[in-house]
FIGUKOL-294242 format. One record per residue (C-alpha): residue in three letters; x, y, z. Coordinates in steps of 0.5 Angstrom, whole numbers, padded with zeros to 4 digits, always signed. Example, Ala and Ser with C-alpha at 12.3 -4.5 7.8 and 13.67 -1.06 7.14 Angstrom:
residues 2
ALA+0025-0009+0016 SER+0027-0002+0014 
This chain:
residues 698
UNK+0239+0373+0217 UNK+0233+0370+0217 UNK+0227+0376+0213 UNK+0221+0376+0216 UNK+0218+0380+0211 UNK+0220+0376+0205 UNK+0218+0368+0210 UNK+0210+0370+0212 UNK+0206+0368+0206 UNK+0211+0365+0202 UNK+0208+0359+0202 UNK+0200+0362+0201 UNK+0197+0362+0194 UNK+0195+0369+0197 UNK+0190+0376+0195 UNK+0197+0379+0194 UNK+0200+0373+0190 UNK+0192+0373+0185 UNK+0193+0380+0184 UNK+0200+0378+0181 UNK+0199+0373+0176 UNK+0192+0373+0174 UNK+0188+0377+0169 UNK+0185+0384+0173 UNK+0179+0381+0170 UNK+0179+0374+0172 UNK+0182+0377+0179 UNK+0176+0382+0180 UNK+0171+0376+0179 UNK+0174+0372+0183 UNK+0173+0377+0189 UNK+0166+0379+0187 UNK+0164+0371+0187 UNK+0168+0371+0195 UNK+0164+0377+0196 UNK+0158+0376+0194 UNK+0158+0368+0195 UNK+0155+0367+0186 UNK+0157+0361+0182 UNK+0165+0361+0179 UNK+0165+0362+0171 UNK+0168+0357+0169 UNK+0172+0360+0165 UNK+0174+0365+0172 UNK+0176+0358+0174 UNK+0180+0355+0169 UNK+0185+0361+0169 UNK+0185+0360+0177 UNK+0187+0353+0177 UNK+0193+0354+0172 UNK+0196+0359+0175 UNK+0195+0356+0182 UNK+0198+0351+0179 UNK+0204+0354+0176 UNK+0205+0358+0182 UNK+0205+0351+0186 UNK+0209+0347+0182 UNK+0215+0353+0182 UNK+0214+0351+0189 UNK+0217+0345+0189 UNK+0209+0342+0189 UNK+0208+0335+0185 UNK+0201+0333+0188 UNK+0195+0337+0189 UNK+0190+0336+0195 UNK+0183+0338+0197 UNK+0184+0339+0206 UNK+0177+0339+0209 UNK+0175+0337+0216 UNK+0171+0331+0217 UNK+0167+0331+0224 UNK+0174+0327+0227 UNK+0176+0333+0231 UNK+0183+0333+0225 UNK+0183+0335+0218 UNK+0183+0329+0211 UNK+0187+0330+0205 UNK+0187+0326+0199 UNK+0193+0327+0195 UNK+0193+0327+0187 UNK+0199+0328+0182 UNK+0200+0333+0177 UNK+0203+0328+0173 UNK+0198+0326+0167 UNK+0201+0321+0161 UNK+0201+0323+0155 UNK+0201+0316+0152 UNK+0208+0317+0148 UNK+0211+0314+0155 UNK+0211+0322+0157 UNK+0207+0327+0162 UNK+0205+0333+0163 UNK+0203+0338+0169 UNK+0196+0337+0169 UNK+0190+0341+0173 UNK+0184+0343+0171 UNK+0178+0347+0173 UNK+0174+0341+0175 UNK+0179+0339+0180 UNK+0180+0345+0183 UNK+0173+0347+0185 UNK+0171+0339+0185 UNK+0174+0333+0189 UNK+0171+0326+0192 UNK+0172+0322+0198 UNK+0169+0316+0202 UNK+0164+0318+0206 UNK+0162+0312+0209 UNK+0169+0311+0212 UNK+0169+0318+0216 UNK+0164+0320+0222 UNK+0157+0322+0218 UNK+0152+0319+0224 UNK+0147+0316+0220 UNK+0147+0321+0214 UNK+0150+0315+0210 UNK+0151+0308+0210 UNK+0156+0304+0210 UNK+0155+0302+0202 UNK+0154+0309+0201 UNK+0161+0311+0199 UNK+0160+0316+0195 UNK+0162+0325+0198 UNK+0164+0330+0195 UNK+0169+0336+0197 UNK+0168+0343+0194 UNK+0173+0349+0193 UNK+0172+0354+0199 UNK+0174+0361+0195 UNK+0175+0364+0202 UNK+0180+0361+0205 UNK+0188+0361+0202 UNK+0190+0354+0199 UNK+0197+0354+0201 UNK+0203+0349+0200 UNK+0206+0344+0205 UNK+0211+0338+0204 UNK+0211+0338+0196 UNK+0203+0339+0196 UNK+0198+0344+0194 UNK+0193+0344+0199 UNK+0186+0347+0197 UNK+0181+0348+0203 UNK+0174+0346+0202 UNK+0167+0344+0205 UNK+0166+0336+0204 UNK+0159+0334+0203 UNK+0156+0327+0203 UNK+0153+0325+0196 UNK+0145+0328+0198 UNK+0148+0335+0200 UNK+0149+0334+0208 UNK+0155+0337+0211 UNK+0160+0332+0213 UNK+0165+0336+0215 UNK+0166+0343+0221 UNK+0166+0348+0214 UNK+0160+0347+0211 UNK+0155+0349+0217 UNK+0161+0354+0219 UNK+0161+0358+0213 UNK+0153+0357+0212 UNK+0152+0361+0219 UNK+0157+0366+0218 UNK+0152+0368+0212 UNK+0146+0368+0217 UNK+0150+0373+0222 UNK+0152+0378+0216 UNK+0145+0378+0213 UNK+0141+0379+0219 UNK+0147+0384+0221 UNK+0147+0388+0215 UNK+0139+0389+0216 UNK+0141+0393+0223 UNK+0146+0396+0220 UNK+0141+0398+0214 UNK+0137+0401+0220 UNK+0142+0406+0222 UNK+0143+0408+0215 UNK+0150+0406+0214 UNK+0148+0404+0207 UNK+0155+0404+0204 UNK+0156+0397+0208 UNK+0157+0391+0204 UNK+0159+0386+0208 UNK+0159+0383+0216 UNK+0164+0378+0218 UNK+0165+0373+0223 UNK+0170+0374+0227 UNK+0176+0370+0230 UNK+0182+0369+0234 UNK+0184+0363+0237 UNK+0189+0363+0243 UNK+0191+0355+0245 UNK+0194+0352+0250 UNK+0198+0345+0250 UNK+0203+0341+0254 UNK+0210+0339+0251 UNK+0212+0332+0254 UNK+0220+0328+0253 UNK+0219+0324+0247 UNK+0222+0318+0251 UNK+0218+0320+0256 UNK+0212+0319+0253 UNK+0214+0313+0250 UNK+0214+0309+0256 UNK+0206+0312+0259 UNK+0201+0309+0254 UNK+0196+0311+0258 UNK+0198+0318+0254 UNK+0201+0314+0247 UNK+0193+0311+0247 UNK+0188+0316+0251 UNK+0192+0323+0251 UNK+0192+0323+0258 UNK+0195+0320+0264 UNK+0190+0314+0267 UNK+0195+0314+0273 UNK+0200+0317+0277 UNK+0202+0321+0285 UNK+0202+0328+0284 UNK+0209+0331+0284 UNK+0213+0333+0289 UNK+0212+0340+0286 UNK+0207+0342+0281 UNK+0204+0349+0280 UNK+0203+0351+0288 UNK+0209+0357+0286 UNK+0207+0359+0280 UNK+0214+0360+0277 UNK+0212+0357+0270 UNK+0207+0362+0269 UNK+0210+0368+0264 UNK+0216+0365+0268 UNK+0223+0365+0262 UNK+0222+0360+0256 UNK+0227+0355+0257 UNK+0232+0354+0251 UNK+0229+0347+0248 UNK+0222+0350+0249 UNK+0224+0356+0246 UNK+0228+0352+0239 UNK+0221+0350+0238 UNK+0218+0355+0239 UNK+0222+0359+0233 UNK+0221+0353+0229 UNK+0214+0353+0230 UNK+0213+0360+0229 UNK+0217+0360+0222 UNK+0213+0354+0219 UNK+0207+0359+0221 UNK+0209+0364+0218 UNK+0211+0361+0212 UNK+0203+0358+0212 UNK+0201+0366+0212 UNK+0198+0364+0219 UNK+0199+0370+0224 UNK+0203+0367+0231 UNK+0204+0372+0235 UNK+0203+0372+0242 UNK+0208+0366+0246 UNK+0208+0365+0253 UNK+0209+0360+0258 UNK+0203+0358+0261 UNK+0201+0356+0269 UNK+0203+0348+0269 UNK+0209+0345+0270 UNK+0211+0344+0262 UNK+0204+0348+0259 UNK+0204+0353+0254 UNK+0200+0357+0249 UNK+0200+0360+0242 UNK+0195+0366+0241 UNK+0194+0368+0233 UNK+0192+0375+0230 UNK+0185+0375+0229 UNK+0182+0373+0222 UNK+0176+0372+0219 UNK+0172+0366+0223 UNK+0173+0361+0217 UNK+0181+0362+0217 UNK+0181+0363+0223 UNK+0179+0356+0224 UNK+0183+0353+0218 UNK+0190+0357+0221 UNK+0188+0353+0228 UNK+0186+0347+0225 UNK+0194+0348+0222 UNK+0197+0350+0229 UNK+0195+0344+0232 UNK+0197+0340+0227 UNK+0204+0344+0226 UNK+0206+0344+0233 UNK+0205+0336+0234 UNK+0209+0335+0228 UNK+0215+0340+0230 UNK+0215+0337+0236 UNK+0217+0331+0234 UNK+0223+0334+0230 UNK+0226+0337+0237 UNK+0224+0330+0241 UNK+0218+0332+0245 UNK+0211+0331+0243 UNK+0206+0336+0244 UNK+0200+0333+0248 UNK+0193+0337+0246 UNK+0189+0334+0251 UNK+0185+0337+0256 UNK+0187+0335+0262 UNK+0194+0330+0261 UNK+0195+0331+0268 UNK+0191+0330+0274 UNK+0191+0336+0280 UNK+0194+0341+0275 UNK+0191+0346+0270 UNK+0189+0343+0263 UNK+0189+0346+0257 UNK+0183+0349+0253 UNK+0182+0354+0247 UNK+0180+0361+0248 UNK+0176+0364+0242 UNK+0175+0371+0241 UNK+0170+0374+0238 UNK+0167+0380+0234 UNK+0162+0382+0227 UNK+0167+0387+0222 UNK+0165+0391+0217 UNK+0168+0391+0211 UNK+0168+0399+0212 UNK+0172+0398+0217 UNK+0168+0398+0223 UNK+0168+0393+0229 UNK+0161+0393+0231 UNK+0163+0391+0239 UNK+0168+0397+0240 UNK+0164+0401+0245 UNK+0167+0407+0243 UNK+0170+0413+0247 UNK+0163+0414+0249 UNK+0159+0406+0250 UNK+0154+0410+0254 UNK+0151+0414+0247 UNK+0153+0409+0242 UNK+0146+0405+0240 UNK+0150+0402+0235 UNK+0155+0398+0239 UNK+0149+0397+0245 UNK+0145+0394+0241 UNK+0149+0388+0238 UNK+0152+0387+0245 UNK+0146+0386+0248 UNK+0144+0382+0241 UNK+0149+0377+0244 UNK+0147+0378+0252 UNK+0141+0375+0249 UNK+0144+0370+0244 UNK+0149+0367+0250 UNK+0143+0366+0254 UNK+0137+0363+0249 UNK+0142+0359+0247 UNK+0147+0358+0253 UNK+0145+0349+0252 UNK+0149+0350+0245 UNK+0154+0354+0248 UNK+0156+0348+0252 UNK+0154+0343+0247 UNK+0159+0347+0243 UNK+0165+0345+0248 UNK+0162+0338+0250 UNK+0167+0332+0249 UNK+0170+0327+0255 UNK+0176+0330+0255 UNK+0174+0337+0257 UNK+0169+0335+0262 UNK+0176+0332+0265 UNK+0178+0340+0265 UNK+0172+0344+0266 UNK+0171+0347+0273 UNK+0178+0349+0276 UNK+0185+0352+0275 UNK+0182+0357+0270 UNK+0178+0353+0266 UNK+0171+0356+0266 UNK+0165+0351+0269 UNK+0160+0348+0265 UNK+0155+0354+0268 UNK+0155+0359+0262 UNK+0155+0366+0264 UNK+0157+0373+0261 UNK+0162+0377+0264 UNK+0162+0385+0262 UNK+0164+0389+0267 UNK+0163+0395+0272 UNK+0162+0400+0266 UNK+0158+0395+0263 UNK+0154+0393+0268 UNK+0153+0400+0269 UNK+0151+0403+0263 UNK+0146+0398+0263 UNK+0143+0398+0269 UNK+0143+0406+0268 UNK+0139+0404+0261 UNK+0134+0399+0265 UNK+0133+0403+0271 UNK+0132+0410+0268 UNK+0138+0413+0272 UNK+0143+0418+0270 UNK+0149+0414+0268 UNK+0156+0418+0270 UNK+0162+0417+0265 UNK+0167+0420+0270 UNK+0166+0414+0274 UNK+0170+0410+0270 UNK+0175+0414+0268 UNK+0180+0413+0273 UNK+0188+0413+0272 UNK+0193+0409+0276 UNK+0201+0411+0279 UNK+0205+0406+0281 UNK+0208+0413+0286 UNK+0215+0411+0282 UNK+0219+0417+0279 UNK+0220+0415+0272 UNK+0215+0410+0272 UNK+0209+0415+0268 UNK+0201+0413+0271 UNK+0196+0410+0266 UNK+0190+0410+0265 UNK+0187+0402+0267 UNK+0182+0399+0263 UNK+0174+0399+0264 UNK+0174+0393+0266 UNK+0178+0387+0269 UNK+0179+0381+0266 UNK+0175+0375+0271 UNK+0179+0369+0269 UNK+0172+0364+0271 UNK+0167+0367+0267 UNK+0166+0362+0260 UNK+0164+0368+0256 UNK+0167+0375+0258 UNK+0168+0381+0255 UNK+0174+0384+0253 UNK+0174+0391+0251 UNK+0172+0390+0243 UNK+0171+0381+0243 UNK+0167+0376+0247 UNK+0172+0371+0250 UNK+0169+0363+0250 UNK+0173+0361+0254 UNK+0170+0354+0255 UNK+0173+0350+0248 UNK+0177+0345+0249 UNK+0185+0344+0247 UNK+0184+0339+0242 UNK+0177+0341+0239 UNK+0176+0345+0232 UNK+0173+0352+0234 UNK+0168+0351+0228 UNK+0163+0349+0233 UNK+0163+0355+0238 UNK+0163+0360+0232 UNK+0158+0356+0228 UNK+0154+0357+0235 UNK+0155+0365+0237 UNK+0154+0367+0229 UNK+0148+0363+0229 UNK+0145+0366+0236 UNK+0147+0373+0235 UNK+0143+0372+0227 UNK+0136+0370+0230 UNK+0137+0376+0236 UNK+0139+0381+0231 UNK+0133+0378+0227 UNK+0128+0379+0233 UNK+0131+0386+0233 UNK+0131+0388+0225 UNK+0123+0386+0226 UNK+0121+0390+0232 UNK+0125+0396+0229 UNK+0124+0395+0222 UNK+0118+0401+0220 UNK+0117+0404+0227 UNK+0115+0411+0227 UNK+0120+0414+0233 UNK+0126+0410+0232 UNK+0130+0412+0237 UNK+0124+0411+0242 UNK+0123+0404+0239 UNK+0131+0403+0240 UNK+0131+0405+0247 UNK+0125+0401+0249 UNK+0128+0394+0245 UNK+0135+0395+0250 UNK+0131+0396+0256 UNK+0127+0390+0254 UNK+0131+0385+0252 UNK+0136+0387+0258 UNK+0131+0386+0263 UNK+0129+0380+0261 UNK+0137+0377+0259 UNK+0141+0379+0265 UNK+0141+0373+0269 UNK+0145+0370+0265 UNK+0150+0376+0268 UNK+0155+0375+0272 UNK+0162+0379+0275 UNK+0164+0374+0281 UNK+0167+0368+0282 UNK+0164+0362+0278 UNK+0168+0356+0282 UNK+0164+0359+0288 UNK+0159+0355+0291 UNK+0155+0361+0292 UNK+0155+0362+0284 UNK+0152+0354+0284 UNK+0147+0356+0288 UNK+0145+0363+0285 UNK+0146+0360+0278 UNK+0140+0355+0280 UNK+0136+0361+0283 UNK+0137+0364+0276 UNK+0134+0358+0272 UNK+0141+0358+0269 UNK+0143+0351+0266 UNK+0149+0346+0270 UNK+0150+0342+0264 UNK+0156+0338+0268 UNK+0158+0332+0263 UNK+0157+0331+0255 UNK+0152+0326+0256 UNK+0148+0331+0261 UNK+0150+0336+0255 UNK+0147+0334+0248 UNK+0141+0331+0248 UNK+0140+0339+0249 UNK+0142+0339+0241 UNK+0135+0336+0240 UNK+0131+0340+0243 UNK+0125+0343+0238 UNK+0127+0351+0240 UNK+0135+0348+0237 UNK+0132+0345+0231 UNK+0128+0351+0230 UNK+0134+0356+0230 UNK+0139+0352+0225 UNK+0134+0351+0220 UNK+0131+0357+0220 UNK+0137+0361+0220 UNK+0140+0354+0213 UNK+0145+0353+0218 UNK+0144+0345+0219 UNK+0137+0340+0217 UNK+0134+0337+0223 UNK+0138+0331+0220 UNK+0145+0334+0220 UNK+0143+0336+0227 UNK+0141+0328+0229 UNK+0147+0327+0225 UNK+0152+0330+0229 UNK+0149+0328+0236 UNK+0150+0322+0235 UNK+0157+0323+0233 UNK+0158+0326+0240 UNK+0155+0321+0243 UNK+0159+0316+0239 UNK+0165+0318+0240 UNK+0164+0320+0248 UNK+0164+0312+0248 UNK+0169+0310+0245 UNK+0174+0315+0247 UNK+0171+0312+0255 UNK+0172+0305+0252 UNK+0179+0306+0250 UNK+0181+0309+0257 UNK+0178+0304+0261 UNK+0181+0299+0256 UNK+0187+0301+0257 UNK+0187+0303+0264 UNK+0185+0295+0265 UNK+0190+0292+0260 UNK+0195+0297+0264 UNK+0193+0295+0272 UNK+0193+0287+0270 UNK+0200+0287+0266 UNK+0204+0291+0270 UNK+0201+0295+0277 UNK+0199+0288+0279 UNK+0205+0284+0278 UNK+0209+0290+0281 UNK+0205+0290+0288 UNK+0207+0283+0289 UNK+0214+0283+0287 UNK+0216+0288+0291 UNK+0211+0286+0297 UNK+0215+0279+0295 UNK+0222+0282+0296 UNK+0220+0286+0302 UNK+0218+0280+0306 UNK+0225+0276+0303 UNK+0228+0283+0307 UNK+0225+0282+0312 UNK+0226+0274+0313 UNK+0235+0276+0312 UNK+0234+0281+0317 UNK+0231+0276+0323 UNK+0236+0271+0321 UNK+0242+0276+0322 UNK+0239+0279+0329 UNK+0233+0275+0332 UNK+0230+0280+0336 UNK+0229+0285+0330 UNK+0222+0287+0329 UNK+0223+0290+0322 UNK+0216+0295+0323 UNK+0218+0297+0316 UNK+0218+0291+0313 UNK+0212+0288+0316 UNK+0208+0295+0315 UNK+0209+0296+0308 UNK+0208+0289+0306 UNK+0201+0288+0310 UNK+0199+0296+0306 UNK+0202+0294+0300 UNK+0198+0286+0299 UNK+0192+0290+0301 UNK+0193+0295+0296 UNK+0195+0289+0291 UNK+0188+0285+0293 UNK+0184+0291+0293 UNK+0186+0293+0286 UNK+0186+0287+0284 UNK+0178+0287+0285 UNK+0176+0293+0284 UNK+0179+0293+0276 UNK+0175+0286+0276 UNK+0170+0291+0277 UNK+0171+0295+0273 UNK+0172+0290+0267 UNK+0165+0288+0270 UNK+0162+0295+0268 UNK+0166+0295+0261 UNK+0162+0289+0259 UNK+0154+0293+0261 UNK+0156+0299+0258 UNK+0159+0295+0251 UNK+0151+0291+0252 UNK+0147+0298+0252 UNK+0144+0299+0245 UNK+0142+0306+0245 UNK+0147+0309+0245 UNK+0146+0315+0250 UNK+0144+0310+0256 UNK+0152+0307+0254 UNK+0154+0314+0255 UNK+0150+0315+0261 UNK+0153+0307+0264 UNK+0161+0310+0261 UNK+0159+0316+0267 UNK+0156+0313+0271 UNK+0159+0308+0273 UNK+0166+0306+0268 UNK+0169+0312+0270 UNK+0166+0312+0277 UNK+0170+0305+0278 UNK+0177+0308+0274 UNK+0177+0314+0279 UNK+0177+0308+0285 UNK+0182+0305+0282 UNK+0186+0310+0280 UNK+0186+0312+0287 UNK+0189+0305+0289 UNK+0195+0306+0283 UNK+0197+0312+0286 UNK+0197+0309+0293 UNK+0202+0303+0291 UNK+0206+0308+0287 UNK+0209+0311+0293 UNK+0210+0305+0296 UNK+0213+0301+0291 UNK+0221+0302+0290 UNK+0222+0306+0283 UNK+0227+0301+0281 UNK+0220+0297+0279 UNK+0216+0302+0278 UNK+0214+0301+0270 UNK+0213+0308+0268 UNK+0215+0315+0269 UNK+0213+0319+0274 UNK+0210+0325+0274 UNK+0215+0328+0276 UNK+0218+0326+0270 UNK+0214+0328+0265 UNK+0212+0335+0268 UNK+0220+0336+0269 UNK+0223+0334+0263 UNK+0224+0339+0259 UNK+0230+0343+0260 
């Protein structure tokens, strides 16, 4: 029988494994440089190195890696053995201090947007401390921040880490403020839920459309989709659920607390939701989720798609992050407590949130900005490119009481609820109810963003929230800091900033398109496709916030804009080129052929009965040759448009040509394929179905 217990963190170089075989003076300097952020002796990292080595080793380990994550969207690794010769034909299991908390890899061959040219090699990865190293597949891998040879952040970590020490500073100066002197350190916190799609291999094999792109370019809807909503939380089908234990048992092994699985509301979608955590691990255990769950995949001939939208006309698959500020005391600073209307504490660091959300709604969109997501964005519970903050009624309320001067009635929000069963027991419901088209939502003692998409790091979103909230919690330390009367103070500052930063409020229906009309009213920024979305990241005032706060230099800002833009291109690039490749060798051909066999039908069936009219053949022949030629020009057209876009030199005006009029001539095409599939007979029909893909695993 399998032990739980004895599995979870089994593989993971943990606090529970440090305290065992390390010296209790080299284990307290250890903690004390994690909590303090001060430079490793040396000496602390030599015993650190060997005994991770030995414990390595004992598991089965023979290379050593340093795991960091370059602005692609997946993780790096470089392996080294520990293997060292001894020059008398032997060797020995070698690994020292300086190859724990020091490595190098290329840094002109990963993304860096001009931080480096190509003949600048040279980068560097540091030990992340903070983070488990952990043993996969005979290697020790060791997370680390990864760095170009000037010091610039290459990777997702690096400013990850930077802005998780600005929230805590600024933090730690309101917590100084309301006397809770025995507070140490305030973390960043995280929890991931992630959605994704599970797909036949054999199926998947035969759609290079998905095999290239990640999603289909084509395809009629089903017969059946998502209209009965059967497969939300609907019973776990038995191949699904093979995967899922397999799943859940390499996690646990990796100390990655999996907890919640479901089926999620389209046809063969699901999602994985993990223990909260700190920000820092919480991205690394994502980063291993979606690794994991590909390659298991495999193992059960499926392949796990974690694109936002694979399939058209049904729900995508985004990334949930929670979100809160935790004390090393134990307390969550967004607990609202039995009593939020008295807890000045909690409303504070809320509002500082309300505020940040809304100063810096354009990074929070920057922050889910990609073109994939800008596929799902809007529909099937995907949030819209509008941000808004959802809090509640109680919420709302107290708020409202506090701008207004008005008595606030506790009792409003109290209420319980009876099914009128007799063995079933009444309850008392939540304060709020939970508004699945809001982008950033209040959950009771977490913000939710909602907006991530399925395959993106979450490193981007934290990095924003923490860095927003550390300049609201900023503004609010020096406003507060001296006063005479604090609590006056305090009340006037809610008041204040809850006047000026609650039209970024909204409890409705953001698919609406009242909502559309309102949010404009509101001055609220509809950023609806990345192009639209990033040159926001250049802004004075976005500059201004990363550099005040050590966050980003403005070059690693211009950097990371010209990734996005980078890669919104040639991911379009690849799309349309594969959808061209795709019409022209084998939806072309297929519409002729059948038209071809149609006609021969129709000319048998004349040649046995003279006076037949054969309207079913003549009809489907004359659609089918119009579709055929119709396509036929309009993917000419759109090769036409590839070519003006690849001619463009600044790479937003190509972004803006890839919108504006490749993917306008895709969506003009694809509406032909789709037409031609329900005419041509499924016995020439070169792909699988919809119906296929979505239905297929049983």
């Amino acid at each position: 029988m399998l032990n739980l217990i004895e599995l979870y963190g089994s593989m993971v170089f943990s606090d529970h494994v440090m305290k065992n075989c390390l010296p209790d003076e080299v284990y307290n300097a250890l903690q004390n440089t994690i909590q303090s952020g001060g430079k490793l002796d040396d000496s602390v990292a030599n015993a650190v190195a060997d005994a991770m080595k030995n414990w390595a080793i004992n598991l089965g380990a023979t290379h050593y890696t340093h795991w960091f994550q370059p602005m692609t969207g997946i993780t790096a690794e470089k392996h080294d053995s520990f293997l060292s010769p001894t020059g008398d034909g032997r060797a020995i299991m070698e690994f020292s201090s300086s190859a724990l908390v020091q490595g190098e890899a290329d840094a002109s061959s990963l993304p860096s947007g001009g931080l480096r040219a190509t003949f600048e090699a040279r980068g560097y990865t540091a030990w992340d401390p903070t983070s488990y190293a952990f043993v996969r597949n005979k290697t020790l891998y060791i997370p680390t921040s990864y760095c170009s040879y000037g010091g610039e952040a290459l990777d997702e970590k690096t400013p990850l880490l930077r802005s998780m020490r600005a929230v805590e500073k600024q933090a730690l100066r309101i917590l100084r403020l309301f006397g809770y002197n025995d507070v140490k350190n305030v973390t960043a916190m995280a929890g991931a839920e992630q959605e994704y799609f599970l797909i036949d291999k054999a199926m998947y094999e035969e759609r290079k459309d998905l095999m290239y792109t990640g999603r289909t370019l084509f395809g009629a809807k089903s017969p059946k989709g998502q209209e009965l909503d059967d497969q939300y939380y609907g019973a776990i089908k038995p191949r699904v659920s093979a995967y899922m234990q397999a799943l859940d048992e390499e996690l646990w092994k990796l100390g990655v607390p999996a907890k919640t699985e479901h089926n999620e509301s389209a046809p063969a979608q699901h999602e994985l939701a993990s223990v909260y955590t700190t920000a820092n691990r919480a991205t690394d255990h994502n980063q291993l989720i979606m690794e994991i769950m590909q390659s298991i995949a495999k193992d059960h001939e499926m392949i796990c798609t974690l694109h936002e939208k694979p399939f058209d006309g049904i729900n995508g698959s985004g990334k949930h992050n929670n979100w809160s500020l935790s004390t090393d005391t134990g307390l969550n600073l967004l607990d609202p407590g039995d009593k939020p209307y008295e807890n000045k504490l909690f409303l504070l660091f809320f509002i500082a949130v309300i505020k940040a959300v809304d100063e810096y709604q354009d990074l929070l969109r920057i922050a889910a900005a990609s073109a994939g997501n800008d596929c799902r964005l809007g529909s099937g519970e995907a949030p819209p490119a509008i941000i808004s903050v959802f809090i509640g009624e109680q919420l709302q309320s107290i708020l409202n009481s506090i701008e207004n001067k008005t008595h606030y009635n506790p009792n409003k929000h109290n209420e319980s609820v009876s099914l009128d069963t007799s063995i079933t027991p009444s309850f008392f419901k939540d304060t709020a109810d939970r508004n699945r088209t809001s982008p950033f939502a209040f959950t009771g003692n977490k913000f939710e963003f909602r907006m991530v998409g399925a395959n993106m790091s979450i490193a981007k979103a934290n990095v924003v929230i923490n860095t927003a909230v550390a300049e609201s919690l900023r503004v609010f330390a020096d406003t507060l800091d001296g006063v005479e009367d604090f609590e006056a103070s305090l009340l006037r500052l809610i008041r204040k900033t809850i006047k000026k930063h609650k039209r970024i409020l909204f409890d409705g229906n953001s698919y609406s398109e009242q909502w559309l009309k309102e949010a404009k009213t509101r001055e609220l920024l509809n950023l609806e496709t990345t192009p639209d979305a990033l040159p926001y990241m250049l802004d004075d005032k976005n500059i201004a916030l990363y550099e005040k706060h050590n966050v980003f230099s403005k070059a690693e800002i211009q950097s990371r804009y010209e990734i996005g833009l980078e890669n919104y291109c040639k991911l379009c690039n690849i799309e349309a080129v594969t959808m061209y490749k795709l019409i022209k060798k084998n939806i072309l051909p297929v519409g002729a052929i059948s038209a071809g066999e149609l006609s021969e039908a129709a000319l048998s069936k004349k040649a046995l009965v003279s006076k037949i009219n054969c309207l079913y053949e003549r009809e489907t022949v004359r659609v089918l040759s119009n579709l055929t030629d119709d396509l036929h020009k309009k993917v000419n057209e759109l090769y036409a448009e590839l070519c003006n876009a690849e001619d463009k030199i600044d790479l937003l005006e190509r972004a803006r040509h890839y919108k504006g009029s490749v993917l306008v001539k895709m969506n003009e095409v694809r509406e032909l394929t789709d037409k031609m599939e329900l005419l041509v007979p499924r016995k020439h029909w070169p792909f699988p179905t919809y119906g296929d893909l979505l239905f297929s695993v049983r």
